[in-house]
C-alpha positions as CSV (number, residue, x, y, z in Angstrom):
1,X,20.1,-38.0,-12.0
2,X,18.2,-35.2,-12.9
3,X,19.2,-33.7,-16.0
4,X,18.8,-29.7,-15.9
5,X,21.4,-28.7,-19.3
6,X,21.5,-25.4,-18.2
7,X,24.6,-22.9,-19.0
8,X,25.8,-22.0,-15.1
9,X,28.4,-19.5,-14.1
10,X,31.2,-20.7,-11.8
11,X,31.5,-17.8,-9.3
12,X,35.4,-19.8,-7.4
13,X,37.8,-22.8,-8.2
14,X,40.2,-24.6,-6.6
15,X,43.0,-26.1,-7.7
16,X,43.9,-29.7,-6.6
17,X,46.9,-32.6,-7.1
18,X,50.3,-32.1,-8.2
19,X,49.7,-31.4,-12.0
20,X,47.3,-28.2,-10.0
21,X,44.2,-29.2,-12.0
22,X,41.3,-26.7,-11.9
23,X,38.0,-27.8,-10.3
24,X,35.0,-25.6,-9.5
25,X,34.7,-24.1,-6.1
26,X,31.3,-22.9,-6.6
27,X,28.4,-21.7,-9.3
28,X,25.6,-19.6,-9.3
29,X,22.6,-21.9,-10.5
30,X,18.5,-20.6,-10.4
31,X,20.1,-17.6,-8.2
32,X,21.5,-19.1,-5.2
33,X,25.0,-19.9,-5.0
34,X,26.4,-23.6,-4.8
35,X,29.7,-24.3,-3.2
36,X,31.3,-27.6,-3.8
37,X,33.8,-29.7,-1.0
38,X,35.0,-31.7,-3.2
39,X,35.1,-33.2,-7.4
40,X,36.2,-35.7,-9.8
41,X,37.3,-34.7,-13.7
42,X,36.8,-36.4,-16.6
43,X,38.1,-36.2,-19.7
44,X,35.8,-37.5,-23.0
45,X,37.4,-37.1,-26.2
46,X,35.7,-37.4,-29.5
47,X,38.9,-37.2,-32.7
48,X,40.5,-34.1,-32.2
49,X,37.7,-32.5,-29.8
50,X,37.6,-32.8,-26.0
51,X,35.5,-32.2,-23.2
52,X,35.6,-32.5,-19.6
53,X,33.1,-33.4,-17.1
54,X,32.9,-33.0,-13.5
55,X,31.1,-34.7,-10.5
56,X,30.6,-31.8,-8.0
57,X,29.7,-33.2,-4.8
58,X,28.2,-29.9,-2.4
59,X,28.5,-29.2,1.3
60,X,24.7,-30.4,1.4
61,X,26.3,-34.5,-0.5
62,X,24.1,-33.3,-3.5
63,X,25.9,-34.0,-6.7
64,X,26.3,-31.8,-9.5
65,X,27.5,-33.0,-13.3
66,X,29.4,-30.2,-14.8
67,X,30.5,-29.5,-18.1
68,X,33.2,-27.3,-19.6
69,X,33.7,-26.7,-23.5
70,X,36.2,-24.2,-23.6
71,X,35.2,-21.1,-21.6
72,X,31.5,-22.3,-21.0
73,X,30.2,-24.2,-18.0
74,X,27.0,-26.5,-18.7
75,X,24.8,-27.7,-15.7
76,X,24.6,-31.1,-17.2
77,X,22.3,-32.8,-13.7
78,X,21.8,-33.5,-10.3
79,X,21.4,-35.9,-7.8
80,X,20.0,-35.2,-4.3
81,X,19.6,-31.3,-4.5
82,X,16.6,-29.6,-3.2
């Protein structure tokens, strides 16, 4: 994986499963827009803190490591983009 650790904005979500999780639909990253089919979450606790990570797979089967601290979205890396 290429690691980027870049602060993205995400642009559209989605909401999957029956506890209606969020997930990102799609992030604006070096300009262009990303758009995502489909994710996993994680969540990675550390004592009282948490974050959560997500594996962003795009229309183009390019993976994209996501993660959110509170309100802030982190392009953590990717695998198979351009």
């Amino acid at each position: 994986m290429t690691k980027i650790n870049t602060e993205v904005t995400v642009s559209a979500y989605y909401f999957a499963g029956r506890a209606m999780r969020a997930f990102p639909r799609a992030i604006e990253y070096q300009g262009r827009a990303v758009t995502f089919v489909e994710g996993l979450r994680y969540l990675v606790g550390q004592g009282q803190a948490s974050t959560q990570l997500y594996d962003m797979q795009a229309d183009d089967a390019s993976t994209y490591r996501l993660q959110r601290t509170g309100g802030q979205w982190t392009l953590l890396g990717t695998r198979g983009a351009y």
